[in-house]
C-alpha positions in Angstrom: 154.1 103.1 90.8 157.8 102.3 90.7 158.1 98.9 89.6 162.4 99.0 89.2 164.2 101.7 90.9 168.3 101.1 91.2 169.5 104.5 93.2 172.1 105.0 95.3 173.4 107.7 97.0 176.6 107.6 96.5 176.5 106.5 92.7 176.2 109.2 90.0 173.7 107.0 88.0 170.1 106.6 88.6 167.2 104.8 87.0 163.6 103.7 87.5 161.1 102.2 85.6 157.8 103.3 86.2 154.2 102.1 85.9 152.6 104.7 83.3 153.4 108.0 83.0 156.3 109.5 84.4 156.7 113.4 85.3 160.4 114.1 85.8 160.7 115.6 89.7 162.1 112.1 90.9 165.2 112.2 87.9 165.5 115.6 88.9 165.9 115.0 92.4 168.2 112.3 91.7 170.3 114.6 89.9 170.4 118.0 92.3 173.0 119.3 94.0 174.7 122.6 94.8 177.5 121.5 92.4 175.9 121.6 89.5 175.5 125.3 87.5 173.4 123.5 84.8 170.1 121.2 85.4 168.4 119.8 82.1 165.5 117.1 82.0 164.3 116.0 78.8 160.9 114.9 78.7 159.7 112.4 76.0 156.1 112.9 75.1 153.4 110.7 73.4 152.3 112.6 70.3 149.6 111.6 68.5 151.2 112.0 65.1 152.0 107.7 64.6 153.6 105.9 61.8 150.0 104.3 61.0 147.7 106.9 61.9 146.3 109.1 64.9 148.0 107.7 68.4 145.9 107.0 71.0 148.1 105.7 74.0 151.4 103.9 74.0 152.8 100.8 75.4 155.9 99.8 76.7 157.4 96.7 77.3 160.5 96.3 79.3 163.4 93.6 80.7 163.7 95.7 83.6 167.4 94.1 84.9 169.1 94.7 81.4 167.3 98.2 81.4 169.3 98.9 84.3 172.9 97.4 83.4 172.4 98.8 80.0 171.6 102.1 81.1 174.5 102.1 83.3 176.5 101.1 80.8 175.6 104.2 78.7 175.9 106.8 81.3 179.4 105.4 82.4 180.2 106.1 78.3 178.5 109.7 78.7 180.6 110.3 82.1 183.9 109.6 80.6 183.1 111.5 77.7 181.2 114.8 79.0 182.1 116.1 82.1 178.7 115.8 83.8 178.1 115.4 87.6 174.9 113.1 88.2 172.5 111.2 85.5 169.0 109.9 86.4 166.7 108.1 83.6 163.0 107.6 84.3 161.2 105.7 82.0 157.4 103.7 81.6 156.4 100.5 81.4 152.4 99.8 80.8 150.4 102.3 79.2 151.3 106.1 79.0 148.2 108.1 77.7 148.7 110.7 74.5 150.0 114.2 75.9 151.8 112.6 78.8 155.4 111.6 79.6 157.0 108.3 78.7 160.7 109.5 79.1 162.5 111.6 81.4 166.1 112.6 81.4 168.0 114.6 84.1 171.5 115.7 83.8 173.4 117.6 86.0 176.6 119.5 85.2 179.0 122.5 86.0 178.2 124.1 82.3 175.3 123.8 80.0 176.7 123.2 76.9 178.1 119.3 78.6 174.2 118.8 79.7 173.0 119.4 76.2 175.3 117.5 74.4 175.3 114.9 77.2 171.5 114.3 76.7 171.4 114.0 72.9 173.5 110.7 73.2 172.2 109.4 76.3 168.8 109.4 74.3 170.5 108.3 71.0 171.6 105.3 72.8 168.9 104.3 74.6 166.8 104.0 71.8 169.2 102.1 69.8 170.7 99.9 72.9 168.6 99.6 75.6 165.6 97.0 75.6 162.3 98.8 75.6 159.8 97.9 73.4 156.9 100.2 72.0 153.5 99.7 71.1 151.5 102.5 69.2 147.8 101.8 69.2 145.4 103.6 67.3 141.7 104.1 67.1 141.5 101.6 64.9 144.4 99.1 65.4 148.1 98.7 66.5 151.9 98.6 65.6 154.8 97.3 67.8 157.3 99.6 66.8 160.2 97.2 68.5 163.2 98.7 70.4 164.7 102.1 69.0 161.5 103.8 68.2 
């Protein structure tokens, strides 16, 4: 369930926050277009390697409005610095179950090596700018890993 979606046709720039896991085919969609030569969507998955022990689930905790201006702001930096067509960023809010998507990326672009190198910083960014907070719980306890994790 969409709980924050700010698309709009006629901007390059999409992003949605989503209820749980997220699977990638709406940032993908956001980003298609017989323009593009080059499609990539990262996927960010829960792993259940965690800094305290075995992962069970995460949780994210979001301030959805400054999500999106944030976000914005970022792939306005990533469009005037790689020549990239279309951006879209999918991410959760609530619980995402281990093996399943909390992240997804999708960048369209005439070549691949602009998507690639375009995707690396979008994510470096968003972990280090954009306010999303983590939780890691475990079988037996929990860590809030904060903002950049």
């Amino acid at each position: 369930m969409s709980i924050f979606t700010s698309a709009d046709q006629a901007s390059p720039f999409a992003v949605r926050l989503t209820e749980g896991p997220v699977n990638g085919d709406w940032a993908l969609q956001a980003t298609a277009g017989n323009d593009a030569g080059c499609s990539l969507v990262f996927f960010g998955t829960v792993r259940e390697d965690g800094r305290q022990g075995t992962v069970t689930h995460l949780f994210y905790e979001a301030y959805p409005q400054m999500v999106a201006s944030e976000l914005e702001a970022i792939a306005n930096e990533i469009f005037a610095e790689f020549e990239v067509l279309r951006i879209a960023v999918e991410h959760s809010v609530g619980t995402v179950p281990l093996g399943q998507c909390s992240v997804a990326v999708a960048i369209a672009a005439a070549h691949r090596k602009q998507v690639f190198d375009a995707s690396a910083r979008l994510m470096d960014e968003l972990k280090a700018r954009v306010p999303i907070w983590k939780k890691e719980l475990y079988q037996d306890g929990s860590e809030w890993l904060g903002r950049g994790s």
